[in-house]
C-alpha positions as CSV (number, residue, x, y, z in Angstrom):
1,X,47.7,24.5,-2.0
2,X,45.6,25.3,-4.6
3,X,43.8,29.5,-5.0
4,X,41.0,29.8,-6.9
5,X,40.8,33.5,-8.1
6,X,37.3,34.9,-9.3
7,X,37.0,38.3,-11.2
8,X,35.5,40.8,-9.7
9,X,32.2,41.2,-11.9
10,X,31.2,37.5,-11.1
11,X,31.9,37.5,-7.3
12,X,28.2,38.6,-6.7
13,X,27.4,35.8,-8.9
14,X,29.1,33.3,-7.2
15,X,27.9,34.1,-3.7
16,X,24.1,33.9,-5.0
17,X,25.2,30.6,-6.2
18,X,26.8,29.4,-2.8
19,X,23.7,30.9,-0.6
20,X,21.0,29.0,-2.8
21,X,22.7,25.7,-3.2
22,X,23.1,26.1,0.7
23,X,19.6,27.0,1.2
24,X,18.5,24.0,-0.7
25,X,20.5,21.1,0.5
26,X,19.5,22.7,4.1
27,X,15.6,22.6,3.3
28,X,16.1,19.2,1.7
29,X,13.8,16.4,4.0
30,X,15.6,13.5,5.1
31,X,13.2,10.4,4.6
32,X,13.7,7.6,7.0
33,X,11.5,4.8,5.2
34,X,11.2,1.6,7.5
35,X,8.9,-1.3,5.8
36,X,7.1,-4.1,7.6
37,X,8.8,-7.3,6.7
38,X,5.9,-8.8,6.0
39,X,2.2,-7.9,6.5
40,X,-1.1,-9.7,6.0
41,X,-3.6,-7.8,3.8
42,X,-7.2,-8.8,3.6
43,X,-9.7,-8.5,1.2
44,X,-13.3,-6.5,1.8
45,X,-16.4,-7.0,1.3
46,X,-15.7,-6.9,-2.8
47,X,-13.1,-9.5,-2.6
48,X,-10.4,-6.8,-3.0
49,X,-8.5,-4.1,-1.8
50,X,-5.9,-1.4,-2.8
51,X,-2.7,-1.5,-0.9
52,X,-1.6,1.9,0.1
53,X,1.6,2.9,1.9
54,X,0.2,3.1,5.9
55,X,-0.3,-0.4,5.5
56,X,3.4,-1.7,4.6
57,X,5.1,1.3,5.9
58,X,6.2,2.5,9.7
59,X,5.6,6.1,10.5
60,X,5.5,7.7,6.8
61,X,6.2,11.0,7.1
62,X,7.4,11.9,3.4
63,X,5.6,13.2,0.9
64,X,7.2,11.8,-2.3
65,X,6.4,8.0,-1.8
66,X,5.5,5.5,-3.8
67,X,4.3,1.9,-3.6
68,X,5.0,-1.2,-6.4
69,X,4.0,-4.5,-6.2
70,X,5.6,-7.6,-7.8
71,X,2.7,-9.5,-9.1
72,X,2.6,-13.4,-8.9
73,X,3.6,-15.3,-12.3
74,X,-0.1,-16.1,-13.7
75,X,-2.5,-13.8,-11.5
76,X,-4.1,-10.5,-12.6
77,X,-2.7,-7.1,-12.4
78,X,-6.0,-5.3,-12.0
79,X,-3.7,-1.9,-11.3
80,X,-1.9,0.1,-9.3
81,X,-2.0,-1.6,-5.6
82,X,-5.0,-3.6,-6.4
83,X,-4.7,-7.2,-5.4
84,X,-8.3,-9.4,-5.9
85,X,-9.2,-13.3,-5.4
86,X,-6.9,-14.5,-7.8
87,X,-4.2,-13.4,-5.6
88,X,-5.8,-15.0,-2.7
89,X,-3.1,-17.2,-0.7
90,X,-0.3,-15.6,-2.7
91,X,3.0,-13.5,-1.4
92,X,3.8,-10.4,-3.5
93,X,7.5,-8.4,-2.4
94,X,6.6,-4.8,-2.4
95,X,8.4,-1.7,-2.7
96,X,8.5,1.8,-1.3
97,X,10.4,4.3,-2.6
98,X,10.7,8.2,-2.0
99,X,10.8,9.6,-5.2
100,X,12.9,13.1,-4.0
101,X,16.0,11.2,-3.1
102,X,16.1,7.9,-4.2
103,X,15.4,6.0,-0.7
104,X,14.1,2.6,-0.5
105,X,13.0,-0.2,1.4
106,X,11.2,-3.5,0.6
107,X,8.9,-6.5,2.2
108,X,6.4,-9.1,1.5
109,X,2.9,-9.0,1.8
110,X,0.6,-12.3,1.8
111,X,-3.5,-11.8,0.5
112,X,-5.9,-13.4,2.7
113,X,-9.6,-13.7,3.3
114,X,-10.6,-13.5,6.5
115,X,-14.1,-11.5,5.9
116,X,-17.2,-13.8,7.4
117,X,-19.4,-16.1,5.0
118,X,-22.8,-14.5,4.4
119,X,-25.8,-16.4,4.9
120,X,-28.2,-15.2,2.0
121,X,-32.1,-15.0,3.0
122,X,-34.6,-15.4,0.5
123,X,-37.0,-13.0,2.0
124,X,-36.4,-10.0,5.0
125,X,-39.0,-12.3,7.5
126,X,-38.3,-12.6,11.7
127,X,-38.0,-16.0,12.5
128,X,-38.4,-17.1,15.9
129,X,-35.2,-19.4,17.2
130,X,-37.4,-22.2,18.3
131,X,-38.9,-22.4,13.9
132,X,-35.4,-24.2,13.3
133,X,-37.1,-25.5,10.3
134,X,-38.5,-22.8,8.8
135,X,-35.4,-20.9,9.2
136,X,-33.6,-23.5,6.9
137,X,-36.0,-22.9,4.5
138,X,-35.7,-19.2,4.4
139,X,-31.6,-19.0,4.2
140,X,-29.8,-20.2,0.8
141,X,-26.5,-22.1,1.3
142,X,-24.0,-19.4,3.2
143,X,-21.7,-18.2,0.5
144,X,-18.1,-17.1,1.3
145,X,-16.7,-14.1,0.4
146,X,-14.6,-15.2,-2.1
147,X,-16.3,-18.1,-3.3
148,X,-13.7,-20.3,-2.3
């Protein structure tokens, strides 16, 4: 068995020592990350959208996150989360990661369109549903979102 002897000018020294390195693994926050294994994200209005951590993550209740995304070979990187219509159709693998103790977890995450085409009127008129014709006349070709 092994005795460690301290002198008696550092004890108080080495009990400050033991109480705050107690103190701070006690206080430390246990992060229980849990990732969707894959999630469908779809564009607005814009044809875009930033990805933020409610939308891959279960119950995230830590402060220190943060989200990375593994861009496609050959589509744009517009920044941090962003995914546009060149990423339309494609599967990214994301990442969450708490920053404090190192935790992780991973999944995929596919871009979609699913807002509505949008018919575009030439002028703001009320057209009765029986002027079928002169309703045609009034509305360009609908236009999706995306323009695909």
């Amino acid at each position: 068995m092994y005795q460690i002897v301290i002198p008696q000018n550092l004890k108080f020294t080495v009990y400050v020592l033991f109480f705050l390195l107690s103190a701070t693994a006690a206080t430390a926050q246990v992060c229980n990350l849990n990732c969707n294994a894959h999630v469908n994200i779809s564009l607005d209005e814009d044809c875009q959208r930033v990805i933020v951590i409610d939308d891959v993550l279960e119950n995230p209740n830590c402060t220190t996150l943060a989200l990375s995304l593994t861009y496609p070979f050959g589509t744009q990187q517009p920044g941090s989360g962003v995914v546009d219509r060149s990423h339309l159709g494609h599967t990214f693998i994301y990442r969450v990661k708490d920053n404090t103790n190192l935790n992780s977890c991973w999944g995929y995450v596919t871009i979609e369109d699913k807002f509505p085409p949008q018919p575009l009127c030439k002028n703001n008129l009320k057209i009765s549903c029986f002027q079928l014709a002169q309703f045609m006349e009034q509305v360009n070709k609908p236009q999706d979102n995306c323009g695909q």
